[in-house]
ROZA-281128 format. One line per field, with one value per residue: residue number from 1; x, y, z negated of N, C-alpha, C in turn; chain; residue in three letters. Coordinates in nm, 3 decimals, decimal comma, always signed. Layout:
i = c(NUM;...)
nc1 = c(X;...)
nc2 = c(Y;...)
nc3 = c(Z;...)
cac1 = c(X;...)
cac2 = c(Y;...)
cac3 = c(Z;...)
cc1 = c(X;...)
cc2 = c(Y;...)
cc3 = c(Z;...)
ch = c(A;...)
aa = c(Ala;...)
***
This chain:
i = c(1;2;3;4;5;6;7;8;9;10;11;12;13;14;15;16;17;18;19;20;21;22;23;24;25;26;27;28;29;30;31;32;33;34;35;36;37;38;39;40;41;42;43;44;45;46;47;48;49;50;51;52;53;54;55;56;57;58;59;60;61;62;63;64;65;66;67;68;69;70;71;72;73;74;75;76;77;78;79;80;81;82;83;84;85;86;87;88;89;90;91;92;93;94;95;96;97;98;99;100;101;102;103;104;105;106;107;108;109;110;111;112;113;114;115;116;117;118;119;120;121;122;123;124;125;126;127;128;129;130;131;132;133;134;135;136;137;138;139;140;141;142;143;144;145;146;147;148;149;150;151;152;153;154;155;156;157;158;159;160;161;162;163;164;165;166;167;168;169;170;171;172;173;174;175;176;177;178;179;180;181;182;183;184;185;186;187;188;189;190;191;192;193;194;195;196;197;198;199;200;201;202;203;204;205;206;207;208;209;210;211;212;213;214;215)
nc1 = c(+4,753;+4,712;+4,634;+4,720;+4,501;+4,284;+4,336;+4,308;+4,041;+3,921;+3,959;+3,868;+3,598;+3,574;+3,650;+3,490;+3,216;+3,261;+3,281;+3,055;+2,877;+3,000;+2,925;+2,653;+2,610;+2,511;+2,579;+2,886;+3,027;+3,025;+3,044;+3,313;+3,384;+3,334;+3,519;+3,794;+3,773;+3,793;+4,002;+4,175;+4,127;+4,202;+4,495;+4,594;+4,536;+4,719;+4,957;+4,904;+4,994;+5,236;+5,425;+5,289;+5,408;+5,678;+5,759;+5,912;+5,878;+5,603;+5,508;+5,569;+5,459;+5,221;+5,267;+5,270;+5,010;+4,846;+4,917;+4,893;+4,624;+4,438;+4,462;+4,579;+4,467;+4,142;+4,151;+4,238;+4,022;+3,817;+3,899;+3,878;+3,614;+3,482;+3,618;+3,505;+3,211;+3,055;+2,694;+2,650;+2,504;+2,531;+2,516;+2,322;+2,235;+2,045;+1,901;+1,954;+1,849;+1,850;+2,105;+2,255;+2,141;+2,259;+2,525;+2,561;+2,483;+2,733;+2,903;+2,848;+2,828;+3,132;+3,224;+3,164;+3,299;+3,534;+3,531;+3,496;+3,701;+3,987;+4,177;+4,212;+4,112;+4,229;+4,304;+4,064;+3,954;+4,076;+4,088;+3,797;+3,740;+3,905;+3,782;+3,562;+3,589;+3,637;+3,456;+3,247;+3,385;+3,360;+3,072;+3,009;+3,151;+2,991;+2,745;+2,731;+2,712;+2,858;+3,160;+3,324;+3,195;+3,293;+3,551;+3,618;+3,498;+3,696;+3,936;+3,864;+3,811;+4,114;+4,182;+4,087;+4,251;+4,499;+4,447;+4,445;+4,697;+4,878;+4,736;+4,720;+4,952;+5,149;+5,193;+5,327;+5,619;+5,809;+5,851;+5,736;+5,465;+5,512;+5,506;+5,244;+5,140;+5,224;+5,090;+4,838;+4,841;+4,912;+4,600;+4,408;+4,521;+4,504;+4,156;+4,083;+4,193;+3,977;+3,762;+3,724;+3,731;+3,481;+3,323;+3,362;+3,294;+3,002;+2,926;+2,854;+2,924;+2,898;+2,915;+2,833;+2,898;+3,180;+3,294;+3,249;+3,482;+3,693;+3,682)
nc2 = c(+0,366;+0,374;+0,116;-0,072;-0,213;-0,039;+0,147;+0,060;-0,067;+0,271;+0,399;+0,230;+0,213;+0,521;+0,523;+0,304;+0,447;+0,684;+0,587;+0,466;+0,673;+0,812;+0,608;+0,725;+0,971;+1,171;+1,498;+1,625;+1,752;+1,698;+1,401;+1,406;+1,545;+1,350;+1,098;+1,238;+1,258;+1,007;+0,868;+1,053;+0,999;+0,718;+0,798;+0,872;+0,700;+0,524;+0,719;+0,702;+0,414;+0,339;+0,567;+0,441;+0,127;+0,220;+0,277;+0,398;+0,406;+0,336;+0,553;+0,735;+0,683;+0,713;+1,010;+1,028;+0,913;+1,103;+1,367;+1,305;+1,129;+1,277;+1,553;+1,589;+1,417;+1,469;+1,762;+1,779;+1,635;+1,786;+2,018;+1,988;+1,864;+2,135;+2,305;+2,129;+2,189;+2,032;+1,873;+1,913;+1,695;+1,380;+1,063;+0,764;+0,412;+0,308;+0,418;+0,601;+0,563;+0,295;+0,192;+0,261;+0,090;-0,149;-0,102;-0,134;-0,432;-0,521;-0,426;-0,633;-0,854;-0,917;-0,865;-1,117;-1,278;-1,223;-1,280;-1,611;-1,709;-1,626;-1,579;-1,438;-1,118;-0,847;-0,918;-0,964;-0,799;-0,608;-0,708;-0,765;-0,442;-0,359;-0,556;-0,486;-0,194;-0,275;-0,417;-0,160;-0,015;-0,158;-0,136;+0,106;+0,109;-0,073;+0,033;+0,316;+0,584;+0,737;+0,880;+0,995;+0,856;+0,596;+0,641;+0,692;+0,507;+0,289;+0,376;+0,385;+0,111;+0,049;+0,167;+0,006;-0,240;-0,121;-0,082;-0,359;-0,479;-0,297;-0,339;-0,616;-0,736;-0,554;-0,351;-0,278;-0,350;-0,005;+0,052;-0,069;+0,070;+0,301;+0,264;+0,174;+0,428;+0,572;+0,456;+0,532;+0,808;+0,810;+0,650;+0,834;+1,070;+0,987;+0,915;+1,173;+1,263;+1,121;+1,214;+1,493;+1,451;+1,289;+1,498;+1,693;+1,559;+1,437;+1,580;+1,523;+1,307;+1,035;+0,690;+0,483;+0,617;+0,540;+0,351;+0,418;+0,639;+0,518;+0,344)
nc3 = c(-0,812;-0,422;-0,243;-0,004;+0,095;+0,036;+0,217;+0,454;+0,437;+0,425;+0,630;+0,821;+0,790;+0,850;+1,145;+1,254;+1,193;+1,330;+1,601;+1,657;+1,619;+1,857;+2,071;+2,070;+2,216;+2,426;+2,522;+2,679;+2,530;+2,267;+2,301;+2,352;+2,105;+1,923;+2,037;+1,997;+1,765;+1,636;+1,718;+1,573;+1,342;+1,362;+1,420;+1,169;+1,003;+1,090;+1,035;+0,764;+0,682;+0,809;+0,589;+0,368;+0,375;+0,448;+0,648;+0,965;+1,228;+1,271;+1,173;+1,358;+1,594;+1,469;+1,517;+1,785;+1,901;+1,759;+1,919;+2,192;+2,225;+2,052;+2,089;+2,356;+2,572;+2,538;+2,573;+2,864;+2,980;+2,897;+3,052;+3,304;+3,314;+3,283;+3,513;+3,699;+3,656;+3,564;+3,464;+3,131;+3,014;+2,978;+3,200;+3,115;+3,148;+2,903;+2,640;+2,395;+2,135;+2,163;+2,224;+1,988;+1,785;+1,909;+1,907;+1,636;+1,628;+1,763;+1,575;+1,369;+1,463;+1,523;+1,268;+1,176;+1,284;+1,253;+0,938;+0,998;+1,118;+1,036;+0,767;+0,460;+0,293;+0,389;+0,622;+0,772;+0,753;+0,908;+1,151;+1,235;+1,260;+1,436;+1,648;+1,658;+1,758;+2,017;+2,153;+2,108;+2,309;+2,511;+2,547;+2,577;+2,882;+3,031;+2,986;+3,090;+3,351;+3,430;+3,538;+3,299;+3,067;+3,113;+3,141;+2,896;+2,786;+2,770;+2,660;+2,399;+2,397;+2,387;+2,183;+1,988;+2,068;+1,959;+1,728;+1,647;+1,684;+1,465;+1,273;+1,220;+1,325;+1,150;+1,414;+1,669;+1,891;+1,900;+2,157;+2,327;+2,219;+2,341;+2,609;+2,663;+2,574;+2,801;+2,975;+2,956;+2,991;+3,281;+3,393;+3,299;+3,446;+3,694;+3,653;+3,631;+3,898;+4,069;+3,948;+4,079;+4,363;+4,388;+4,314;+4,449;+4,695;+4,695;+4,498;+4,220;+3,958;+3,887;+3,916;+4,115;+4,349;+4,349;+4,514;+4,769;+4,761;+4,754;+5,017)
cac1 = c(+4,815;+4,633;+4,682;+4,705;+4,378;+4,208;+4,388;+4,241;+3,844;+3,866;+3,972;+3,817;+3,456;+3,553;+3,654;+3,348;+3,124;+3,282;+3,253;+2,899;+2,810;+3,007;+2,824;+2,517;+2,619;+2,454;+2,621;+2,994;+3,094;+3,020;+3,059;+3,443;+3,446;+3,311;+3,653;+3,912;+3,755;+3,776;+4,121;+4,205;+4,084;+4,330;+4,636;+4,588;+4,565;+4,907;+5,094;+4,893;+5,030;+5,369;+5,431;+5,262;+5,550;+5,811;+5,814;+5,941;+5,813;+5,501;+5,464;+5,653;+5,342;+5,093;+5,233;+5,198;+4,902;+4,797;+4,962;+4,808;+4,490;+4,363;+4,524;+4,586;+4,339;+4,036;+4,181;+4,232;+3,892;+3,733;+3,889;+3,837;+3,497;+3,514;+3,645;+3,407;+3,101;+2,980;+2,618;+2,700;+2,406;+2,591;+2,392;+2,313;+2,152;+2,064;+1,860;+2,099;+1,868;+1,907;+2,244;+2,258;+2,111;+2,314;+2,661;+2,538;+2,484;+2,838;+2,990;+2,841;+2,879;+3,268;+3,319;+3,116;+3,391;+3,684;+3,537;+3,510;+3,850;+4,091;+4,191;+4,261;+4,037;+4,264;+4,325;+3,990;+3,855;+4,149;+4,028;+3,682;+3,732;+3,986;+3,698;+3,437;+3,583;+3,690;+3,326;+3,183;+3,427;+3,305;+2,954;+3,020;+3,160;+2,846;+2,626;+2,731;+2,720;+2,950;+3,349;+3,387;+3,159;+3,337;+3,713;+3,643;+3,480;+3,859;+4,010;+3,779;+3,871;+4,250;+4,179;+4,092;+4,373;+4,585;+4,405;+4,447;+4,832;+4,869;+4,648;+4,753;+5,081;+5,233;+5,219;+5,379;+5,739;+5,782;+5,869;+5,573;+5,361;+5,529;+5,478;+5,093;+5,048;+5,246;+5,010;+4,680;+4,876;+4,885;+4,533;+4,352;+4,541;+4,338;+3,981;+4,070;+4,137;+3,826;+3,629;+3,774;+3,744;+3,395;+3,253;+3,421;+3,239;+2,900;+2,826;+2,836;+3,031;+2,845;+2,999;+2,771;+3,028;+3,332;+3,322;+3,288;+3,541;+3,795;+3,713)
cac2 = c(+0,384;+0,336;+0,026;-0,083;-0,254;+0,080;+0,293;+0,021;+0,016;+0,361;+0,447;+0,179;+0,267;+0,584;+0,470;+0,230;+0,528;+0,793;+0,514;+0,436;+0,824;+0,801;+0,583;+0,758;+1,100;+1,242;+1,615;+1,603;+1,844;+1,603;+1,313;+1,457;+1,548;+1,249;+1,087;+1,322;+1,223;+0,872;+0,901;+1,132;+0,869;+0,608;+0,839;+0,860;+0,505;+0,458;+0,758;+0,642;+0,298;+0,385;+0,593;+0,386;+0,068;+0,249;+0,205;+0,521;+0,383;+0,338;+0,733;+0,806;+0,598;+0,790;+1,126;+0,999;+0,925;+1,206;+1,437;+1,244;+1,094;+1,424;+1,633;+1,553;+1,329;+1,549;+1,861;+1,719;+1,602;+1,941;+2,148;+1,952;+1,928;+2,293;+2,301;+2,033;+2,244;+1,875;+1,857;+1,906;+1,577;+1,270;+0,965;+0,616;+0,321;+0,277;+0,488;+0,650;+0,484;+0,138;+0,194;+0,258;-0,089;-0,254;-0,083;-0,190;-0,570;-0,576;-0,462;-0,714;-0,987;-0,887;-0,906;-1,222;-1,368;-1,229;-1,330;-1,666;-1,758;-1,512;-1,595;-1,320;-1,030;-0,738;-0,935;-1,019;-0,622;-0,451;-0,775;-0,692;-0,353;-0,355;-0,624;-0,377;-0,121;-0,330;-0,415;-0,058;+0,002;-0,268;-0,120;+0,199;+0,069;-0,084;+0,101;+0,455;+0,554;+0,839;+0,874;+1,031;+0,751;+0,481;+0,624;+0,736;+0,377;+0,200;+0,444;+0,316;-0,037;+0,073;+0,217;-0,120;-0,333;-0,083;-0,120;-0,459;-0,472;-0,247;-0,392;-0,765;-0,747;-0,392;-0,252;-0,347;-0,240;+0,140;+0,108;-0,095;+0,205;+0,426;+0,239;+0,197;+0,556;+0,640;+0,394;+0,589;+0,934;+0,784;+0,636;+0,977;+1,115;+0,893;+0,968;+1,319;+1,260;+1,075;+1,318;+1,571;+1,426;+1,285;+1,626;+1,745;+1,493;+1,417;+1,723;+1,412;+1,200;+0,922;+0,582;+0,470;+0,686;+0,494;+0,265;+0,513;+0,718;+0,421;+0,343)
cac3 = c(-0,681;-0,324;-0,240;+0,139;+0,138;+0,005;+0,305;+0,541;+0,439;+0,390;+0,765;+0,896;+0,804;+0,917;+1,215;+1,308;+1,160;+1,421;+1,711;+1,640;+1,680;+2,033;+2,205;+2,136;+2,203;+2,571;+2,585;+2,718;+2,417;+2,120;+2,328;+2,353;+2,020;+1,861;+2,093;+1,934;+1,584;+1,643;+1,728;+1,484;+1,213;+1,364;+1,418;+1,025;+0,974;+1,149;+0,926;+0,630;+0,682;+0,798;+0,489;+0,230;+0,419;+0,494;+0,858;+1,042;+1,376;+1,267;+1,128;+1,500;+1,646;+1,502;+1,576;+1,926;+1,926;+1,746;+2,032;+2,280;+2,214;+1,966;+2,169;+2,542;+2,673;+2,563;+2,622;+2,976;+2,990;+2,902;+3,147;+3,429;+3,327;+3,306;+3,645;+3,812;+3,667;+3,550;+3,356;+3,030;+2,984;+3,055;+3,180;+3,083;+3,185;+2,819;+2,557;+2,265;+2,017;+2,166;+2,164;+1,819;+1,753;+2,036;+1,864;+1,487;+1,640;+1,799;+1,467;+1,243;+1,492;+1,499;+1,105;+1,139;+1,364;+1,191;+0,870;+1,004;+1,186;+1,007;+0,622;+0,398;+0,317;+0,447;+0,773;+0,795;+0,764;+1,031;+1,296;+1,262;+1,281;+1,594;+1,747;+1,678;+1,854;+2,181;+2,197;+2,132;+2,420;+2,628;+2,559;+2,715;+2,984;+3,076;+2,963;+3,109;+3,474;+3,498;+3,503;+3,179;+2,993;+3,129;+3,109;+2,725;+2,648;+2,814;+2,567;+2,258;+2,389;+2,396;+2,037;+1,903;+2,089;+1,910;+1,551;+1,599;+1,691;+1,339;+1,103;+1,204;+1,273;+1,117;+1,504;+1,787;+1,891;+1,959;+2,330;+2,391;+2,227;+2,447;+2,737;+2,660;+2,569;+2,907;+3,101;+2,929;+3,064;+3,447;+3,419;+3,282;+3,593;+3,800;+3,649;+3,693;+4,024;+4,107;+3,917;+4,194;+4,446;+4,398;+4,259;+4,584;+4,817;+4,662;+4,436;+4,147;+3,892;+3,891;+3,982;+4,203;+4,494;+4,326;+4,659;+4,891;+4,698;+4,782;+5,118)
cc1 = c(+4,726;+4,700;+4,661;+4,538;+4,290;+4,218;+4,317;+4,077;+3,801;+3,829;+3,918;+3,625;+3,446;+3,565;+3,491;+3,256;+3,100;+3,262;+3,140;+2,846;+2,877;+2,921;+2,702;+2,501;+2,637;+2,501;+2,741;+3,074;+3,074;+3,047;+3,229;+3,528;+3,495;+3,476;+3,752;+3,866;+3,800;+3,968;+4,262;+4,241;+4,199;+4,511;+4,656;+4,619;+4,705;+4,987;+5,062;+4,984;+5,182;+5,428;+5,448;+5,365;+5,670;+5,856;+5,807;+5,898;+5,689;+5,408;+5,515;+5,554;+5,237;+5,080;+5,197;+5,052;+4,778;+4,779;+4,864;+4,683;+4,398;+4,374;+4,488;+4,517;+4,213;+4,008;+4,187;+4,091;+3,800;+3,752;+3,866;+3,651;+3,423;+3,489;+3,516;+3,262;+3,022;+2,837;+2,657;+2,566;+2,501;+2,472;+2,447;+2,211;+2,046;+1,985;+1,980;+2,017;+1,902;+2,042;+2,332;+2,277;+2,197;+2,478;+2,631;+2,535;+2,629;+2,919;+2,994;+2,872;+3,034;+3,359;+3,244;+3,219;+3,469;+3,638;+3,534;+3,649;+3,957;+4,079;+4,231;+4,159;+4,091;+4,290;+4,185;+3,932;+3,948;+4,110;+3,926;+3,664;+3,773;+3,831;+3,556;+3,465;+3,677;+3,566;+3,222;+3,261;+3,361;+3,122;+2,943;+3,064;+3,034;+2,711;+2,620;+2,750;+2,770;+3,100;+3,389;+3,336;+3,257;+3,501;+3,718;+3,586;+3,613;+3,928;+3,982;+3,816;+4,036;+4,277;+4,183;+4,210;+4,463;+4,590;+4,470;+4,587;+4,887;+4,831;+4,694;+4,939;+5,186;+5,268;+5,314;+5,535;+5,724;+5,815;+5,761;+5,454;+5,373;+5,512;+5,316;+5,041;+5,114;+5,114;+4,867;+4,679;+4,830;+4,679;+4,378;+4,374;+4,439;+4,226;+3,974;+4,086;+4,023;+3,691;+3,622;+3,707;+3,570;+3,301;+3,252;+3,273;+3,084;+2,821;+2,763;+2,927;+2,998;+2,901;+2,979;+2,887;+3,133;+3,419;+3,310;+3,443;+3,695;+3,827;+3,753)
cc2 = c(+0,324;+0,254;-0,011;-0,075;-0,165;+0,135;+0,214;+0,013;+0,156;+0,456;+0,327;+0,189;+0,386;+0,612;+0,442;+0,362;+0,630;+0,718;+0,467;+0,536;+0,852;+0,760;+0,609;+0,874;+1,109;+1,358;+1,575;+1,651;+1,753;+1,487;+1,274;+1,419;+1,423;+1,109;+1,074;+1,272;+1,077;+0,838;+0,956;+1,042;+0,745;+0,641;+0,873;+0,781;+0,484;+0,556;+0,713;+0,518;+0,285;+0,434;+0,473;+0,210;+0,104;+0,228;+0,335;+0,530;+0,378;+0,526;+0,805;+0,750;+0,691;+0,915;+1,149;+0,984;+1,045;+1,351;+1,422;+1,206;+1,228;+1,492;+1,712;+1,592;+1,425;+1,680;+1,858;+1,738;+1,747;+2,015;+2,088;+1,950;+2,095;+2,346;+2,277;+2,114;+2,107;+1,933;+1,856;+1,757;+1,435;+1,144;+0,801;+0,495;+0,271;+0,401;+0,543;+0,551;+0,295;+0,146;+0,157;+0,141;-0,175;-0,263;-0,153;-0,377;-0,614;-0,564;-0,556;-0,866;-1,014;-0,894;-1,020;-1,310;-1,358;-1,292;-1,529;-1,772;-1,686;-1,534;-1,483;-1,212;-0,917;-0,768;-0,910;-0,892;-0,530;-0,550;-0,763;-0,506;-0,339;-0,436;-0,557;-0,294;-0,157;-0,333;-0,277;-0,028;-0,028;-0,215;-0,007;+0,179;+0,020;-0,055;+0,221;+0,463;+0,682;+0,821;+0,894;+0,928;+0,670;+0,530;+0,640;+0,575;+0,309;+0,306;+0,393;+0,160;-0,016;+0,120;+0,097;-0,209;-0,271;-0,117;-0,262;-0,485;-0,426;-0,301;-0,528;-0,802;-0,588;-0,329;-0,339;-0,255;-0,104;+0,142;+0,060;-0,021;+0,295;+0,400;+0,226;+0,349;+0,617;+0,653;+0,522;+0,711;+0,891;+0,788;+0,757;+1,056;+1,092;+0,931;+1,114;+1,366;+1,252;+1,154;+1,460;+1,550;+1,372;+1,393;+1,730;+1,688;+1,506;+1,540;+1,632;+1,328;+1,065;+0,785;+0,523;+0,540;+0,600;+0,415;+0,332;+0,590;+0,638;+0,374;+0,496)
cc3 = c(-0,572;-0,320;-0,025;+0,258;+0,130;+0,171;+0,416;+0,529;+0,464;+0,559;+0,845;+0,913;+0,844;+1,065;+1,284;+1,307;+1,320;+1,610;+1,726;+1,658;+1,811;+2,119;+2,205;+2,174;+2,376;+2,614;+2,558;+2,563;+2,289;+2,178;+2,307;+2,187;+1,933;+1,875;+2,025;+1,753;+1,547;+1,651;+1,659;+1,331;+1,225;+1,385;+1,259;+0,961;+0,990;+1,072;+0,842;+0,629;+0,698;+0,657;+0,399;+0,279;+0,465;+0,637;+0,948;+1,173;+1,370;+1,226;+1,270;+1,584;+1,612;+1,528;+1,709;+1,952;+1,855;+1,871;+2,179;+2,310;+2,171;+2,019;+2,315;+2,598;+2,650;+2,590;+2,799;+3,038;+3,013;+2,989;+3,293;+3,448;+3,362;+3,411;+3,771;+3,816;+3,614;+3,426;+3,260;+2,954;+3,077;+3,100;+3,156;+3,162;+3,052;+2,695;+2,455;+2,154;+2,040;+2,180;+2,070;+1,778;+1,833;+1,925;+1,693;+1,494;+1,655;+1,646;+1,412;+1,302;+1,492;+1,386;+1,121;+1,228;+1,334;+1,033;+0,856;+1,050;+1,153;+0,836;+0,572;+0,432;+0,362;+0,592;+0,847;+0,857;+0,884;+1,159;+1,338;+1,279;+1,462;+1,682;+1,772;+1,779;+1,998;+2,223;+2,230;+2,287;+2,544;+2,661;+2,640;+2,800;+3,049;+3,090;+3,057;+3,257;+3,535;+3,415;+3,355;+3,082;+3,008;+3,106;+2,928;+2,660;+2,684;+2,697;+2,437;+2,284;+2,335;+2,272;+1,980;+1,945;+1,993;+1,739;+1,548;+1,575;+1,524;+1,236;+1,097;+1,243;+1,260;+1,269;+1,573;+1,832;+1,952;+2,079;+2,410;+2,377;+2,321;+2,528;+2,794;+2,659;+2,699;+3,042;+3,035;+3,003;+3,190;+3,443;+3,386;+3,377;+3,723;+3,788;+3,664;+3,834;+4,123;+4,062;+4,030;+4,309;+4,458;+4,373;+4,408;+4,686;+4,810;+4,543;+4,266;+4,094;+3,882;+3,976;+4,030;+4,367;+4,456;+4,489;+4,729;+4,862;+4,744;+4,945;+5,192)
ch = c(A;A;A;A;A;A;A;A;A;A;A;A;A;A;A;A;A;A;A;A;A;A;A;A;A;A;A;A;A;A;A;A;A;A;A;A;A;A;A;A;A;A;A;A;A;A;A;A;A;A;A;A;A;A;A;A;A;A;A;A;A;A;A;A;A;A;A;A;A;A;A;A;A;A;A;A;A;A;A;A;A;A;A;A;A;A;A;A;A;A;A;A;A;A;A;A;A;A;A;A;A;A;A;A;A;A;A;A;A;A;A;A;A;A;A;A;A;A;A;A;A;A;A;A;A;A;A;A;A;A;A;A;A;A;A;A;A;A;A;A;A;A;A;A;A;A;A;A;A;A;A;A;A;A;A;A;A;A;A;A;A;A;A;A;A;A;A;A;A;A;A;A;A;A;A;A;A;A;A;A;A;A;A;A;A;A;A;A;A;A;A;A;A;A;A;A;A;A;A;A;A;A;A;A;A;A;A;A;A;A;A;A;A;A;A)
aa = c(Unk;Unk;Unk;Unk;Unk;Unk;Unk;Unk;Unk;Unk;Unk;Unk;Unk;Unk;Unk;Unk;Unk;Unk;Unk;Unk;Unk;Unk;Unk;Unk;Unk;Unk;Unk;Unk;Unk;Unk;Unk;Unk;Unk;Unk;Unk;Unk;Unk;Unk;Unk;Unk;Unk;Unk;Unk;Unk;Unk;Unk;Unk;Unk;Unk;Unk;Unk;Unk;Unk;Unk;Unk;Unk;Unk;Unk;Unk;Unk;Unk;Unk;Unk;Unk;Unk;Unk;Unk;Unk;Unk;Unk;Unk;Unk;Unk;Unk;Unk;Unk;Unk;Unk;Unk;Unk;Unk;Unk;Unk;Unk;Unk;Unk;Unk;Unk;Unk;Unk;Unk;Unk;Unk;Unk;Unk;Unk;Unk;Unk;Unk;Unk;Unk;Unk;Unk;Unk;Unk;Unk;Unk;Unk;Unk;Unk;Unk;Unk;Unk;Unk;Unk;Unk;Unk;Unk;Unk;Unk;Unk;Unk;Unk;Unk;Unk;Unk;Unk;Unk;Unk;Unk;Unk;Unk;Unk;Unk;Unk;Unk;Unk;Unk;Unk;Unk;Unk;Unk;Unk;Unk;Unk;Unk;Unk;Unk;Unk;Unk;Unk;Unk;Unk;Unk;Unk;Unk;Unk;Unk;Unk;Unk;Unk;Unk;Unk;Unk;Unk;Unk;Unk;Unk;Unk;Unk;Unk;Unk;Unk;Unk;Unk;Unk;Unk;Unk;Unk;Unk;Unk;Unk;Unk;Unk;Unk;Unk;Unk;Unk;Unk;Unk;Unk;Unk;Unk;Unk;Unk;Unk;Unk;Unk;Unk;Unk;Unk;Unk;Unk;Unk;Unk;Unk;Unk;Unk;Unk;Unk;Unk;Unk;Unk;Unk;Unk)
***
């Protein structure tokens, strides 16, 4: 019989795997996909896990975020791109292969911190995972210098807060999921705004306008 700890390595290296080919991925269309895969992998996690405990909120959790995240948000994404006419070449501040190496450092420093302050080897592997992908998050964010980089790495952060909630304590109550996956609805609103509206003004997504874009 699978055993918990199986269902968590197994989606968590696929996980990390599918978030490690994000942040090096330059055309909008795999950058997307890579997203929806990543996503895909953790709305899995949450029915696998549901299921294999018996926790009906937790299998009602990940059809949400199946709906939503797999769904939605990159369906969203695409047609506005669509729309905007955006480069299908996103940009960086940042090479893809240093990237690579940048995202392979944050993982291992991430199981090297959950393996240090976190007892138990199944806690140990869903905290380093979740802390991996707050950091890959955190990396596109800084790294990337257009709207869609930076709202899809706050999503990859918002992926790991969620892993972590799940893997460390069986998930968080279902009205607080719903109220997180409402807030992700509003704030996807927003970058589709701003992608509008700056595509509008400047002929450009780039976040460099964000401050004009405000005043």
């Amino acid at each position: 019989m699978i055993s918990i700890f199986t269902i968590t390595a197994g989606f968590s290296t696929l996980m990390l795997a599918s978030a490690l080919m994000l942040i090096t991925r330059m055309r909008f269309s795999s950058f997307v996909s890579m997203f929806r895969l990543l996503s895909l992998f953790l709305s899995l996690f949450a029915l696998a896990t549901g299921y294999m405990e018996g926790e009906a909120h937790l299998i009602a959790v990940g059809i949400l975020v199946l709906i939503v995240k797999v769904i939605l948000i990159p369906e969203f994404l695409t047609r506005i791109a669509h729309r905007t006419n955006i480069n299908q070449r996103l940009q960086s501040y940042v090479r893809p292969t240093a990237l690579f190496f940048a995202g392979l450092a944050l993982i291992g420093l991430s199981f090297l911190a959950a393996l240090r302050y976190i007892p138990g080897t199944e806690n140990q592997l869903g905290l380093g995972t979740s802390l991996a992908l707050v950091m890959l998050g955190i990396l596109l964010l800084l790294s990337r210098t257009d709207m869609f980089g930076q709202a899809v790495g706050f999503l990859v952060m918002e992926n790991g807060i969620f892993l972590l909630g799940l893997a460390m304590t069986g998930g968080m109550p279902f009205l607080v999921e719903i109220g997180i996956l409402f807030d992700l609805c509003v704030f996807i609103t927003l970058i589709i705004l701003l992608v509008l509206r700056a595509q509008a003004e400047h002929s450009s997504i780039g976040t460099e306008y964000l401050r004009e874009l405000v005043d």
